[in-house]
RODO-2510 file (C-alpha; in nm, 4 decimals, decimal comma):
residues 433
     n   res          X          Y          Z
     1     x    11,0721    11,0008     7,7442
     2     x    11,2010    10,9158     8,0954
     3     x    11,0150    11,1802     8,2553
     4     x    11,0683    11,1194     8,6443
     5     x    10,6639    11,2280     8,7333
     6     x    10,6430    11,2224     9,1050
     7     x    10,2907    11,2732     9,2293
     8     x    10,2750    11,4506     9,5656
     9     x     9,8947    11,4033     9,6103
    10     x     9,7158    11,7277     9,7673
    11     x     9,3379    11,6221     9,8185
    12     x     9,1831    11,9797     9,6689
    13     x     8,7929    12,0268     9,6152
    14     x     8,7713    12,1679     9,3048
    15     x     8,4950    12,3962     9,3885
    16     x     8,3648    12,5339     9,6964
    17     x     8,2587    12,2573     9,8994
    18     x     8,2219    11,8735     9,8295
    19     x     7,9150    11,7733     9,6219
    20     x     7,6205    11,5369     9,7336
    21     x     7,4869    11,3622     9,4585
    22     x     7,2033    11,3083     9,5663
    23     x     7,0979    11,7100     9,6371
    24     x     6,9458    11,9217     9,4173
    25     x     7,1115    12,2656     9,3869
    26     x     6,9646    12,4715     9,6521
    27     x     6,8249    12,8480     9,6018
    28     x     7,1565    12,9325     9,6764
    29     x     7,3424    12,7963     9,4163
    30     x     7,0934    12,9973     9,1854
    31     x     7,1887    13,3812     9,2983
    32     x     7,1990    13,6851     9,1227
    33     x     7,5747    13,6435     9,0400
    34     x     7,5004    13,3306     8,8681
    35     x     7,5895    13,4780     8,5216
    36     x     7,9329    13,6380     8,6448
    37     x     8,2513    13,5577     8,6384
    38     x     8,4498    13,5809     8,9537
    39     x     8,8346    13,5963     9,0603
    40     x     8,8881    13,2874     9,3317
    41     x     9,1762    13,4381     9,4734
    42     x     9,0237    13,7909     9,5274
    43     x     8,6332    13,7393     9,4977
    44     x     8,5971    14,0502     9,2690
    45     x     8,4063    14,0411     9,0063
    46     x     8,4933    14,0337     8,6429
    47     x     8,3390    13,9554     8,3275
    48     x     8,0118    13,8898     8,3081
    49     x     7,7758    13,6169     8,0799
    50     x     7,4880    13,6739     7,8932
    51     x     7,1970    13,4313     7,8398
    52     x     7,3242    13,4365     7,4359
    53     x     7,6598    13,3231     7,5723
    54     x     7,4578    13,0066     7,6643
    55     x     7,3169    12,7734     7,4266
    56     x     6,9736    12,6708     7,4124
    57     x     7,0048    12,2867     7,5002
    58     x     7,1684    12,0919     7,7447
    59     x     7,0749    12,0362     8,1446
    60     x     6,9114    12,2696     8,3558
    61     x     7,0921    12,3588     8,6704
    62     x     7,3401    12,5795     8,7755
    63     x     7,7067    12,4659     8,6051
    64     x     8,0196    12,6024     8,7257
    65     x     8,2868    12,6547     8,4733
    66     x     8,6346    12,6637     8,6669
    67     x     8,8373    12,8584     8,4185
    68     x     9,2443    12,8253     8,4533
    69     x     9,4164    13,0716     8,2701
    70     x     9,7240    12,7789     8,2739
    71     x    10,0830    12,9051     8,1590
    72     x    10,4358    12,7816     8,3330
    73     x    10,4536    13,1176     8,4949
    74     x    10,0887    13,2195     8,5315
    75     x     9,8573    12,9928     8,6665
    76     x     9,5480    13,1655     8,8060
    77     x     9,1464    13,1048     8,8136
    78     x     8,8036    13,2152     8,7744
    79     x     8,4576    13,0923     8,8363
    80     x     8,1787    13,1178     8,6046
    81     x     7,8580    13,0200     8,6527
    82     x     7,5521    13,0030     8,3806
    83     x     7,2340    12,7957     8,3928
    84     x     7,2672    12,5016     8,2457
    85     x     7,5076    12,2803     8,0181
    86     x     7,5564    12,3720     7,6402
    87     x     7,6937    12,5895     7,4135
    88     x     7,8970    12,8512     7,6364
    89     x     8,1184    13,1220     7,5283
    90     x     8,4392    13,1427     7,7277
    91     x     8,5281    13,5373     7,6620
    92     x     8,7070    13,5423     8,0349
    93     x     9,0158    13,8320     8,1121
    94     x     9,2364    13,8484     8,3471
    95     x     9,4397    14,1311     8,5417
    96     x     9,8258    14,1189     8,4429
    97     x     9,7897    13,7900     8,1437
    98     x    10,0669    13,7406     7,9459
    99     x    10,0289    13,8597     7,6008
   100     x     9,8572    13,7148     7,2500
   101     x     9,5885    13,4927     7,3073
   102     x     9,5229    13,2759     7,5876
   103     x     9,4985    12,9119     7,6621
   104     x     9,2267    12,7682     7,9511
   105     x     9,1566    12,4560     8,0400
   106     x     8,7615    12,4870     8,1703
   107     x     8,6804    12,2005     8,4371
   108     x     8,2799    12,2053     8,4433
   109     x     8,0622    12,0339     8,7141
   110     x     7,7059    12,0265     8,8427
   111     x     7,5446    11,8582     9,0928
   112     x     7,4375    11,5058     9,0055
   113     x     7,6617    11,4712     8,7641
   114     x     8,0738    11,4114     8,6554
   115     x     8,3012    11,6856     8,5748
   116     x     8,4608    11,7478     8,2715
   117     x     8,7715    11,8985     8,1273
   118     x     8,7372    12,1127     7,8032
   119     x     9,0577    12,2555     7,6813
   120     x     8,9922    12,6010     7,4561
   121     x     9,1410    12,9195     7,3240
   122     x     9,0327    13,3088     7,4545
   123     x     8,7036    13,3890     7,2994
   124     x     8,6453    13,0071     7,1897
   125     x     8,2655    12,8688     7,2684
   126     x     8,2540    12,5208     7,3903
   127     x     7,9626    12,2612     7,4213
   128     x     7,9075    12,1146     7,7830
   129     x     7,7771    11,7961     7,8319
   130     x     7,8217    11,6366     8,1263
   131     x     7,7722    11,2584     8,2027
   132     x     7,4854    11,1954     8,5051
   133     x     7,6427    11,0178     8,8555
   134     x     7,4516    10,6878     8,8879
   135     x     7,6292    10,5385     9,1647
   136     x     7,5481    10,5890     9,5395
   137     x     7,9247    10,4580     9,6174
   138     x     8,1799    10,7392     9,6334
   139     x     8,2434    10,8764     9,2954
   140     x     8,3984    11,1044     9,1317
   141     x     8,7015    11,2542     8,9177
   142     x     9,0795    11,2876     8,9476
   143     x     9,2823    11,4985     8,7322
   144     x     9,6972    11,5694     8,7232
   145     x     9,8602    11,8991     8,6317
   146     x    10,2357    11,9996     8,5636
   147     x    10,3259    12,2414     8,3611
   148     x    10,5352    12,0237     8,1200
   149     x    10,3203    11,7643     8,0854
   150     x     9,9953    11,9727     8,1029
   151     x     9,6661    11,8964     8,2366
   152     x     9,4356    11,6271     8,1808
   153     x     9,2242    11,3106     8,3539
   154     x     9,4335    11,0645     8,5895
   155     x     9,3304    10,7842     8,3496
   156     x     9,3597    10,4378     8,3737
   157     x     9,5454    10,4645     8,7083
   158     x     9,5043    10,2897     9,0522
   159     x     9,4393    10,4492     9,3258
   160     x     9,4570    10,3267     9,7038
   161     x     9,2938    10,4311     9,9857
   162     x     9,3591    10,2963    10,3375
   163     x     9,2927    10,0471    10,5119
   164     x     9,3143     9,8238    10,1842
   165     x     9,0789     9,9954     9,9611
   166     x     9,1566    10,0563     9,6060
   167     x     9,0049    10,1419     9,2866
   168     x     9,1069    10,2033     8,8918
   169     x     9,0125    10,5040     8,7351
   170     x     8,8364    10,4859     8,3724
   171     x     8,9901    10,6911     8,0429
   172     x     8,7843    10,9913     8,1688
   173     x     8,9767    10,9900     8,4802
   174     x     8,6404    10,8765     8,6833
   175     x     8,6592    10,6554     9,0188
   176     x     8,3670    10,4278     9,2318
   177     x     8,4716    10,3182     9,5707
   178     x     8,2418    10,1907     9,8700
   179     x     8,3993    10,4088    10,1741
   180     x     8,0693    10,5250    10,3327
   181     x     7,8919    10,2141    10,5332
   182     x     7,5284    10,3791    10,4233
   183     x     7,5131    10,1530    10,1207
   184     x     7,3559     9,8002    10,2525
   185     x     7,4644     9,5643     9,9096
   186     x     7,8199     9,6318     9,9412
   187     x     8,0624     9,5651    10,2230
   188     x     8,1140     9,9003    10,4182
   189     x     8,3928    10,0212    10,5873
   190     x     8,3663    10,2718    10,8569
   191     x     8,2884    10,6467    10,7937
   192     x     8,5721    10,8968    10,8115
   193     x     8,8580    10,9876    10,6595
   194     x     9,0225    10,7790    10,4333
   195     x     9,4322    10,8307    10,3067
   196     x     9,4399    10,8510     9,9128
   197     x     9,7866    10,7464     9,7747
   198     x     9,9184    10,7474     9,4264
   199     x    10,1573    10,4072     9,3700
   200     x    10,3329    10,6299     9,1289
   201     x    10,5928    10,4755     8,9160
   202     x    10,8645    10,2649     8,9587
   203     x    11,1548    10,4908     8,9817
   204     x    11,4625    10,6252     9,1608
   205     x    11,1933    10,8090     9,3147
   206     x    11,0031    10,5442     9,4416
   207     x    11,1231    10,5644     9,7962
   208     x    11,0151    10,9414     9,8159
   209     x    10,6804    10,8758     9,6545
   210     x    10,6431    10,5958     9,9138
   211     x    10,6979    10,8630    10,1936
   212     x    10,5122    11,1441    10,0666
   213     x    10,2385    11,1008     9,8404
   214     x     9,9435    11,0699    10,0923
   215     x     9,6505    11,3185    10,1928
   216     x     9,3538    11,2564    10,3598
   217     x     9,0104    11,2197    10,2217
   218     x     8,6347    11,2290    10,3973
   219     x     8,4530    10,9078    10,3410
   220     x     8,1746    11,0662    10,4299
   221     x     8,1400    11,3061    10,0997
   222     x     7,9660    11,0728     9,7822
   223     x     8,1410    11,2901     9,5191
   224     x     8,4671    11,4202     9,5271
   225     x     8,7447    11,5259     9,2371
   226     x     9,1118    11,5431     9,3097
   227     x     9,3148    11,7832     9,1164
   228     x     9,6350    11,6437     9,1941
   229     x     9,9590    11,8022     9,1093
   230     x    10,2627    11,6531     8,8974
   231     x    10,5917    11,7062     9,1237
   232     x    10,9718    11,7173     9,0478
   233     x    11,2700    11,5609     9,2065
   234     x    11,5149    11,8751     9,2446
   235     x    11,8377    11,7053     9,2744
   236     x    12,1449    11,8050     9,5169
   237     x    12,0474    12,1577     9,5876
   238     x    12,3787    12,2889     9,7975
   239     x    12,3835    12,6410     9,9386
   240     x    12,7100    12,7889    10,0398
   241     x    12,7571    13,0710    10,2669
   242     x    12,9796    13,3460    10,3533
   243     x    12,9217    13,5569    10,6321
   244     x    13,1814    13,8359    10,7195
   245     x    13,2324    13,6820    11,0581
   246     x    13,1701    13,4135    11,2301
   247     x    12,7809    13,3684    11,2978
   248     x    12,5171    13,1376    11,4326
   249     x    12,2739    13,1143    11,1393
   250     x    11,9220    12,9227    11,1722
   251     x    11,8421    12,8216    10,7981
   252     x    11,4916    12,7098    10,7208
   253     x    11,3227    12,5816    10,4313
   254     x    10,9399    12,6183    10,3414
   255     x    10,7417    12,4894    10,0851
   256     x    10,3857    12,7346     9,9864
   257     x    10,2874    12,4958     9,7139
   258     x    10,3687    12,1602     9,8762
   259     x    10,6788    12,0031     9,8904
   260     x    10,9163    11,8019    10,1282
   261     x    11,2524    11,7933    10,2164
   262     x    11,3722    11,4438    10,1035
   263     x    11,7161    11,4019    10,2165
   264     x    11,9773    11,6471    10,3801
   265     x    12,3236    11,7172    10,5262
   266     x    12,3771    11,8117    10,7689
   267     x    12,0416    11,6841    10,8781
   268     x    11,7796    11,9408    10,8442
   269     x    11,5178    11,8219    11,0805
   270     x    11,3037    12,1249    11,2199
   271     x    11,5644    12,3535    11,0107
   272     x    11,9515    12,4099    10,9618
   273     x    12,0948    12,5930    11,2827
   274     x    12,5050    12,5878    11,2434
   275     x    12,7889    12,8193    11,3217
   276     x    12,9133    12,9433    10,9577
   277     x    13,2821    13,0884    10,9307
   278     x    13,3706    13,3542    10,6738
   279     x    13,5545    13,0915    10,4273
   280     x    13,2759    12,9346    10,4298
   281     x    13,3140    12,6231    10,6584
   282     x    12,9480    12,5342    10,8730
   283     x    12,9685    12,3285    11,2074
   284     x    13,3880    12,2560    11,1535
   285     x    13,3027    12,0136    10,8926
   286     x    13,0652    12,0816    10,5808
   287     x    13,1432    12,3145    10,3197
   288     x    12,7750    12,3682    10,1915
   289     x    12,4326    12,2923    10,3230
   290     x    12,2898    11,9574    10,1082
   291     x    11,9308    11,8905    10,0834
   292     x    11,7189    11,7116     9,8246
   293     x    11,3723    11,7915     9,7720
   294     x    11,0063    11,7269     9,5543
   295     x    10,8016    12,0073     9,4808
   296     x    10,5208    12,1315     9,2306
   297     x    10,6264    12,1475     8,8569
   298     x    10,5993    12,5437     8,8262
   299     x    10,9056    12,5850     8,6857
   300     x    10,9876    12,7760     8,3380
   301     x    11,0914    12,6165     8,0158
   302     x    11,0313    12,9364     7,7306
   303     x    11,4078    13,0385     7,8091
   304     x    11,7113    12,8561     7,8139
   305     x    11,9959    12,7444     7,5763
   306     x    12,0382    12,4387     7,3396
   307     x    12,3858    12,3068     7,4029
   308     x    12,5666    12,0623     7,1847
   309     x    12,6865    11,7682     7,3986
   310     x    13,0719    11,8397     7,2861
   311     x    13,0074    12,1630     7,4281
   312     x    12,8421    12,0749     7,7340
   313     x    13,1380    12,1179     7,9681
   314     x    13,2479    12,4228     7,8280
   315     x    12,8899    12,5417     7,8330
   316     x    12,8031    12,4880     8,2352
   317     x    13,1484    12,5818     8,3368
   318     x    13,1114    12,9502     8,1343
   319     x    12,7382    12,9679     8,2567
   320     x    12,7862    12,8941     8,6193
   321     x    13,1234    13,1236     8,6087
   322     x    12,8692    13,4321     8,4249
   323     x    12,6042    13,3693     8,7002
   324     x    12,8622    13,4142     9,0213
   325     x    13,0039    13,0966     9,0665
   326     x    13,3450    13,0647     9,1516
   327     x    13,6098    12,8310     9,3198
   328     x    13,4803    12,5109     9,4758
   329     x    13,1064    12,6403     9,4331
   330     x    13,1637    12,5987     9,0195
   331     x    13,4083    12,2983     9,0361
   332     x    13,1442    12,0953     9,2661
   333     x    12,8679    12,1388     8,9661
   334     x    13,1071    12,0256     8,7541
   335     x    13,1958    11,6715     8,9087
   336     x    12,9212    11,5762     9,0094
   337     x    12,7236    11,6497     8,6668
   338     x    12,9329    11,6257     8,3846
   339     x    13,0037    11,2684     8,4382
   340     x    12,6453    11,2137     8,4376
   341     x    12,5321    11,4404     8,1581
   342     x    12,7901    11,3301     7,9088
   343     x    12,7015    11,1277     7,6057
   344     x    12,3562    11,1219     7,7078
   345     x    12,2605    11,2772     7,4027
   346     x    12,3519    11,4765     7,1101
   347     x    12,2054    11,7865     7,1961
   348     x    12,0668    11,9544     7,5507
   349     x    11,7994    12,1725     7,5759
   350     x    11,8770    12,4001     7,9611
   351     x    11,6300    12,5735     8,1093
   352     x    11,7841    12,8172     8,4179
   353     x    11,5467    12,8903     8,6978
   354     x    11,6519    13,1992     8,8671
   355     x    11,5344    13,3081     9,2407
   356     x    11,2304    13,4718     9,0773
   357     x    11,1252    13,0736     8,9898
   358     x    11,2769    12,8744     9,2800
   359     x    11,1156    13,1239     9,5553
   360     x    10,7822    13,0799     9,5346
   361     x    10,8478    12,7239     9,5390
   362     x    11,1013    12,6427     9,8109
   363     x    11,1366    13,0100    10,0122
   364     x    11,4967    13,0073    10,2278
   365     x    11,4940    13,1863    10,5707
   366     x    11,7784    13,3131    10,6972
   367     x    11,7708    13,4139    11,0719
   368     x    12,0505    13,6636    10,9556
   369     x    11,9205    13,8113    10,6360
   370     x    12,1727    13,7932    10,3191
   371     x    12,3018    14,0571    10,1526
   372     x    12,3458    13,8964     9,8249
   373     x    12,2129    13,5436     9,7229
   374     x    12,2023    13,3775     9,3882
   375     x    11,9885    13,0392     9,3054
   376     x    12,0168    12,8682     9,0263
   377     x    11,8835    12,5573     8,9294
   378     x    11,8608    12,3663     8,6063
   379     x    11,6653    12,1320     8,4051
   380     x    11,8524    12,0068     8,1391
   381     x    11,6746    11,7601     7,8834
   382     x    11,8310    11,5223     7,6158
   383     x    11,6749    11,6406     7,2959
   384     x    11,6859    11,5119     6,9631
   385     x    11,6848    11,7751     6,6892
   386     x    11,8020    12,1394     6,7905
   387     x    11,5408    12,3021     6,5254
   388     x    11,2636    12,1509     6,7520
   389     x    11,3220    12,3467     7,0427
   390     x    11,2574    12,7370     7,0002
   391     x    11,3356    12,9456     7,3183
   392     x    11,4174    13,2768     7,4190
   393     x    11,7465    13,3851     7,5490
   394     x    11,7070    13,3676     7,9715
   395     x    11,8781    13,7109     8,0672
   396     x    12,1053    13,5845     8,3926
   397     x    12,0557    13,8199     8,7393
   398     x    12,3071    14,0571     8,8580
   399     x    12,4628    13,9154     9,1324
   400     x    12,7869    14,0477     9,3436
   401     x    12,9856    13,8689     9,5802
   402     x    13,0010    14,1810     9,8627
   403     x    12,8555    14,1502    10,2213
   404     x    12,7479    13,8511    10,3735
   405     x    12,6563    13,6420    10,0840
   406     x    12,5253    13,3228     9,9358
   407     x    12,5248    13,0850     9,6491
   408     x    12,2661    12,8044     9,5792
   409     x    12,2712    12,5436     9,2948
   410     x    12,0651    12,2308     9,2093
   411     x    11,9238    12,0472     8,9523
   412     x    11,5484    11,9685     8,8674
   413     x    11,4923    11,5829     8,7285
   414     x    11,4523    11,6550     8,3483
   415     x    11,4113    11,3676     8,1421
   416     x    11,7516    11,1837     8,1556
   417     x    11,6852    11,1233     8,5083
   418     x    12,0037    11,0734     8,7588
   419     x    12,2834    10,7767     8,7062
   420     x    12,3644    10,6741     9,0085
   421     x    12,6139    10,4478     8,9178
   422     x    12,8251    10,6749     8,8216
   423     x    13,1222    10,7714     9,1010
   424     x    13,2439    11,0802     9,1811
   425     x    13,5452    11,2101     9,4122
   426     x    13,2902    11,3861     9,6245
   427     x    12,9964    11,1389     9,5619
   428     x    12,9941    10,9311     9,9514
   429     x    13,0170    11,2321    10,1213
   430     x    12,9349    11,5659     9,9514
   431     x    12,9995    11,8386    10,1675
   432     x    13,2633    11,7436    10,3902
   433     x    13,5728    11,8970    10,4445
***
């Protein structure tokens, strides 16, 4: 499945703080709250845990059970904390969950020792036994998350750090490097901060990964886990505007969750500022702002369409028409697309994201607000047997064309990926007039 997984790396502590192996947990870590379960966004206590919830073996020593309630369009977290490893009973709510019962993946650590990923159902008890550090090089555990590809250890990968430093992670997703110079039988490099970066894969996407997928990391911490997000190509976004006069417009792109701009015409730099005409035309010469992009995979795939691939033109054409598309805005989808969509596969599954997705991923600025603005992006992925896909039928927004308006539309890298051999009238240069 040619899945194009570009790894953005954002350096996150799992848990408040960065370990020391070689501490003890303090008085601290053993509080009265130690036996509640907390939201990390808003600190307010929840549920709480009994000492029956616990079983009677396993470790002493405060464990912290990082549960992620983990969904495509709800992903948030709580801590829980008992006192020490065993049999636990996850019975954790949360404000607003989607219905039925839940999924978590529980990531539990404790000082002096590795964390570990146990995937469970609402109400489920698991058994946590953790694996004791027993290296005084840096150390520690890396884990990956999209929401297509789900969440698990960063196993059996390299990772680099600079200046010429790298390391392979083991099947548990667990890492030894010597960054810190405090160890006297190994060669030491300097203390300080260190730049991880994923290789990622050999792909049209290598040049962005090259660019982007770096983050800093202390040396001077002995255990540290990464929990390092997947990331999507979104392919060829364009965003047509029309005010009702002629206006100076500053357009400017932001990213909450991570994310870069990757390419872009007119060039984007520190943001879009161009002179827009009511037919549309920016700066004299482009008909649609052009940008290219990687962000976080947060986007939806419960509701969408399977389309036949002799009734994929017909499909997008009808779908992008039904949405608010019109004129060049619809017939610029088509040729660039079709040609390299077509006889990829038998059958399509399409998954729209609406603004209610895209937004809290890429957020648009305008410095002259919009009165109307549709986005719509796709993912559209070659599938082999219709009856294996089961989704719900996406409702599209209400959109009208009145006032100063806009259109967006784009593509998110599914798993046929991007042929760029193929030409296109408008392929050298986009957006020109």
């Amino acid at each position: 499945m040619r899945k194009i997984l570009f790894l953005l790396v954002v350096f996150v502590m799992l848990f408040a703080g960065c370990r020391d192996t070689n501490d003890p947990a303090s008085d601290d870590d053993v509080s009265d709250t130690a036996n509640s379960v907390t939201d990390v966004d808003s600190g307010n206590t929840a549920d709480s845990v009994s000492d029956d919830d616990v079983g009677d073996t396993g470790e002493e020593g405060v464990v912290t059970l990082l549960v992620i309630l983990y969904d495509s369009e709800y992903d948030t977290r709580k801590t829980m904390t008992v006192e020490k490893q065993g049999d636990i009973l996850i019975d954790v709510h949360f404000e607003d969950e989607p219905e039925g019962k839940q999924k978590f993946i529980v990531l539990a650590s404790q000082d002096g020792f590795y964390t570990k990923m146990y995937p469970c159902d609402e109400g489920e008890t698991i058994t946590v036994s953790l694996d004791k550090v027993t290296t005084t090089l840096n150390t520690g555990v890396a884990f990956e998350f999209g929401d297509h590809d789900g969440f698990g250890y960063l196993d059996n990968h390299t990772l680099i750090f600079d200046p010429s430093l790298s390391c392979d992670t083991d099947e548990n997703g667990r890492y030894i490097i010597q960054l810190n110079s405090t160890v006297d039988s190994v060669q030491a490099e300097p203390e300080g901060e260190y730049t991880y970066v994923n290789p990622g894969n050999e792909s049209e996407m290598q040049a962005y990964e090259k660019e982007y997928s770096s983050v800093a990391v202390d040396a001077t911490k002995k255990y540290q886990d990464f929990l390092i997000p997947a990331y999507m190509p979104v392919y060829k976004p364009n965003i047509y505007l029309y005010p009702k006069k002629t206006i100076d417009l500053d357009v400017i792109l932001s990213f909450p969750l991570g994310g870069h701009v990757t390419v872009s015409s007119p060039k984007y730099g520190d943001g879009w500022h161009v002179t827009v005409e009511p037919d549309g035309t920016i700066n004299n010469d482009y008909t649609f702002l052009f940008y290219e992009s990687v962000v976080p995979d947060r986007f939806q795939r419960k509701r969408g369409w399977v389309v036949a691939d002799s009734d994929l033109e017909t499909f997008f054409s009808e779908n992008l028409y039904k949405t608010g598309l019109r004129g060049q805005e619809l017939q610029d989808f088509m040729d660039w697309w079709m040609p390299r969509w077509k006889g990829m596969s038998k059958y399509y599954a399409v998954y729209p994201q609406y603004n209610r997705e895209i937004d809290p991923l890429i957020e648009i600025t305008f410095s002259t607000p919009l009165d109307n603005f549709i986005r719509l992006f796709y993912i559209v992925d070659a599938i082999d047997d219709p009856e294996d896909v089961a989704l719900e039928t996406p409702e599209i927004p209400e959109f009208k064309r009145e006032g100063f308006f806009g259109v967006e539309w784009g593509v998110i890298g599914g798993n046929m990926g991007i042929d760029p051999t193929v030409e296109t009238k408008n392929a050298l240069s986009p957006n020109k007039l």
